[in-house]
C-alpha positions in Angstrom: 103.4 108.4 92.7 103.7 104.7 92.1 107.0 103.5 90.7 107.1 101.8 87.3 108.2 98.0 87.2 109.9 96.9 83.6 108.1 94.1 83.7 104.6 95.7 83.6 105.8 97.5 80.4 105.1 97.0 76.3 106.9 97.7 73.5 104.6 98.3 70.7 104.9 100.3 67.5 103.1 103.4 66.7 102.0 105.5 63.3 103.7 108.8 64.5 103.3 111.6 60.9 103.3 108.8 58.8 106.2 106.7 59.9 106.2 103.9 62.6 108.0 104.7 65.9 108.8 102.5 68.3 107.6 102.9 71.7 107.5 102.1 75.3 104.1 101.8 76.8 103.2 102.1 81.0 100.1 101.1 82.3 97.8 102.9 83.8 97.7 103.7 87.2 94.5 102.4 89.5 93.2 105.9 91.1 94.1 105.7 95.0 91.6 106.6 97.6 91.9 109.1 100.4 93.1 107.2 102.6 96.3 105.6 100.9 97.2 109.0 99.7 96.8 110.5 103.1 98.8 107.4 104.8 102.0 107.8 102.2 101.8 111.8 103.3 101.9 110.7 106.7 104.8 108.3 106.4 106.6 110.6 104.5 106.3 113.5 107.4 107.2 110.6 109.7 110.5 109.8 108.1 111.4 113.6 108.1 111.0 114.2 111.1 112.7 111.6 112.5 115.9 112.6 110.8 115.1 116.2 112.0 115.1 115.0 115.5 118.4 112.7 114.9 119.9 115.8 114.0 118.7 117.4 117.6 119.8 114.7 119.7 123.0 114.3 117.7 123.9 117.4 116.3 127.4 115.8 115.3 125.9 114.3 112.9 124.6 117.4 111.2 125.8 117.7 107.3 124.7 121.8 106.9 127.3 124.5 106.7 127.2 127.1 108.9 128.5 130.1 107.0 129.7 132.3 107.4 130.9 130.9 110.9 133.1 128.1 109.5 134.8 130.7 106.7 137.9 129.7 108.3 137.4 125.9 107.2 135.2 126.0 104.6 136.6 123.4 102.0 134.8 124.0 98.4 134.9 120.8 95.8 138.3 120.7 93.4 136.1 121.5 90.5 134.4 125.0 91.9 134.3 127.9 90.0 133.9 131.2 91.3 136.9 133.6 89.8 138.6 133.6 87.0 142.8 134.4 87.8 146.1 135.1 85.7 148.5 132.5 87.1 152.0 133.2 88.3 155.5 131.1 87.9 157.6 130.4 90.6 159.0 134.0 90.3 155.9 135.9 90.3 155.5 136.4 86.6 152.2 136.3 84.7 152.5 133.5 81.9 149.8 135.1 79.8 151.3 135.9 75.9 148.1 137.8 75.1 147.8 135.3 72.5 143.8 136.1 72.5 142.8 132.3 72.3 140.6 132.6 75.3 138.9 135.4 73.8 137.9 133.6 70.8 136.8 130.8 73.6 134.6 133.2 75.5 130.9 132.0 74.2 129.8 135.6 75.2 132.4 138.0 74.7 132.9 138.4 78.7 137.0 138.4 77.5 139.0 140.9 76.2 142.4 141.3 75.8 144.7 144.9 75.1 147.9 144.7 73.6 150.3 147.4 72.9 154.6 146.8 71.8 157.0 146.1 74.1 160.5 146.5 74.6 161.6 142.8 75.3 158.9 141.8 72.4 156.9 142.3 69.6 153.8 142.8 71.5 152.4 142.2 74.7 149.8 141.8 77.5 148.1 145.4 78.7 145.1 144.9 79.8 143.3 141.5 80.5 139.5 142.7 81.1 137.0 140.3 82.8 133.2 140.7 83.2 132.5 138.6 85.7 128.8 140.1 85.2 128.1 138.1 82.1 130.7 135.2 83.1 129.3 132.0 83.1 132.2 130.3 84.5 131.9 127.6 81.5 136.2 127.0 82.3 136.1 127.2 77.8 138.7 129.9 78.2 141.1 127.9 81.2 140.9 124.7 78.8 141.3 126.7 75.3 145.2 128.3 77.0 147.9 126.6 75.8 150.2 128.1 78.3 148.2 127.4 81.4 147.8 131.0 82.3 144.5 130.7 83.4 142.3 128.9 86.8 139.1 129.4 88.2 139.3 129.3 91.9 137.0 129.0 94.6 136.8 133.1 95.7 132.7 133.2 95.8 132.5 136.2 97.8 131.5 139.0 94.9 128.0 140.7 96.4 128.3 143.9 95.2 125.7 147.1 94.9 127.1 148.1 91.2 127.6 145.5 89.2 130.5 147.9 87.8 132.6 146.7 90.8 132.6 142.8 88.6 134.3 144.5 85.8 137.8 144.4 86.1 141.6 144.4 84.8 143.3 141.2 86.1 147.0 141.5 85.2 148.7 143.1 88.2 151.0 144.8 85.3 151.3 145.0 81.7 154.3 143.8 80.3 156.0 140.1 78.3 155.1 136.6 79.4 157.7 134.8 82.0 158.6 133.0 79.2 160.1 136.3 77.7 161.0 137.8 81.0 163.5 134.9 81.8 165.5 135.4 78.6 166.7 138.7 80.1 169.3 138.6 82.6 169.4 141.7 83.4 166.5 142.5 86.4 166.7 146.7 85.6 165.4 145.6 82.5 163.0 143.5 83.5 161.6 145.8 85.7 161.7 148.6 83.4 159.7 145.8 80.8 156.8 145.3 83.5 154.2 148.8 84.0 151.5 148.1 87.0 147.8 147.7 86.4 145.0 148.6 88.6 141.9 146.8 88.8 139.3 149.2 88.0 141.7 151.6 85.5 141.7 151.4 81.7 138.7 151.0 79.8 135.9 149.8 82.5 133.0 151.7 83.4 134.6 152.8 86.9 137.2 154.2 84.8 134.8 156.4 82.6 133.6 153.7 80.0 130.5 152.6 78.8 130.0 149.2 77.7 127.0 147.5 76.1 124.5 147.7 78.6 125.8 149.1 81.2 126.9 152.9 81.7 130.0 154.3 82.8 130.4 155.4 86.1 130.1 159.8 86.5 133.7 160.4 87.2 136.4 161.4 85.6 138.2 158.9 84.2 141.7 158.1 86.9 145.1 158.0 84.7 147.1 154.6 84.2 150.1 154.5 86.9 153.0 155.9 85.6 156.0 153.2 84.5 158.3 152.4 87.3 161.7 151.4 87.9 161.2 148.6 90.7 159.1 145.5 89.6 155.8 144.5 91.4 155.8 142.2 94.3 155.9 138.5 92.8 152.9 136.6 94.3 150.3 139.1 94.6 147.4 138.7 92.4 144.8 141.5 91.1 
């Protein structure tokens, strides 16, 4: 297809339901013979193929990934998003208040947030349930938290063969914000403050729970870890 020159154009006003519209007029393309047309096919093969032979006889140059051989070095753009994380403070504590903002955010309800009381405040974080099945990683919940307790990073690697497996509890424990942590001196307390979560426990459908759509897995539903005494590792993610 020829390219259109702005010089070769018109500006002309048309009747359009009544009303005149102002438009932009191209001519009309002369109808090519066979031969032009099959010329421009063969230059364009040409010009392929001699990048595809550049390629062979300098293979340095070559810009394709080869993955998953080069998983070691793989660099993904800043601005990827492949998984939505909880982030952590320099001490390992979850900065998520529960304040349900990101839920409101969600444009299709792929958030939702559990609360219960807690002993250092009012209420708290329980569970934070993600379905990364109807996510479409539109970052509206990262940029609607006012406490930056949210990120999408760059972890692609979800293939699953139950899409039950990309619905999932991503607080590592249930308990107050490090904002509220921090105003306790006292680390027995702390601890005592913070209960572990599991990924797949709670209300999910590998824990027994249907959800729109979707059934629940046929087991028996696996009981919330018990409260304990020592806090979770800080670092670790769900």
């Amino acid at each position: 297809m020829a390219r259109v020159k702005l010089t070769d154009t018109r500006k002309e006003t048309r009747t359009l339901a009544g009303r005149p519209v102002p438009v932009v007029v191209t001519p009309r393309f002369a109808r090519r013979g066979r031969l032009a047309v099959f010329a421009d096919a063969l230059a364009s093969l040409l010009a392929g193929m001699r990048l595809t032979f550049g390629y062979l006889v300098r293979p340095s140059t070559v810009v394709t990934r080869q993955y998953p051989e080069n998983r070691a070095t793989l660099k993904l753009p800043a601005r990827f998003r492949a998984r939505l994380r909880l982030t952590l403070d320099e001490h390992g504590y979850q900065r998520c208040t529960a304040c349900r903002l990101c839920e409101r955010a969600c444009p299709n309800a792929s958030i939702r947030i559990l609360t219960r009381p807690g002993a250092l405040s009012k209420h708290e974080l329980d569970r934070y349930i993600w379905r990364m099945d109807s996510c479409v990683f539109c970052n509206a919940c990262v940029q609607s938290c006012p406490f930056g307790a949210l990120e999408m990073t760059a972890e692609f690697e979800h293939a699953v063969f139950d899409r039950r497996l990309l619905i999932f509890t991503l607080n590592r424990y249930a308990g107050p914000p490090a904002s509220v942590l921090l105003k306790e001196p006292d680390e027995a307390k702390r601890a005592a403050a913070m209960e572990p979560r599991d990924p797949y426990g709670g209300p999910v459908p590998l824990n027994g729970t249907d959800l729109p759509y979707l059934k629940a897995l046929a087991v028996a539903p696996r009981p919330d870890p018990v409260r304990h005494a020592a806090a979770p590792a800080p670092g670790g993610q769900a």
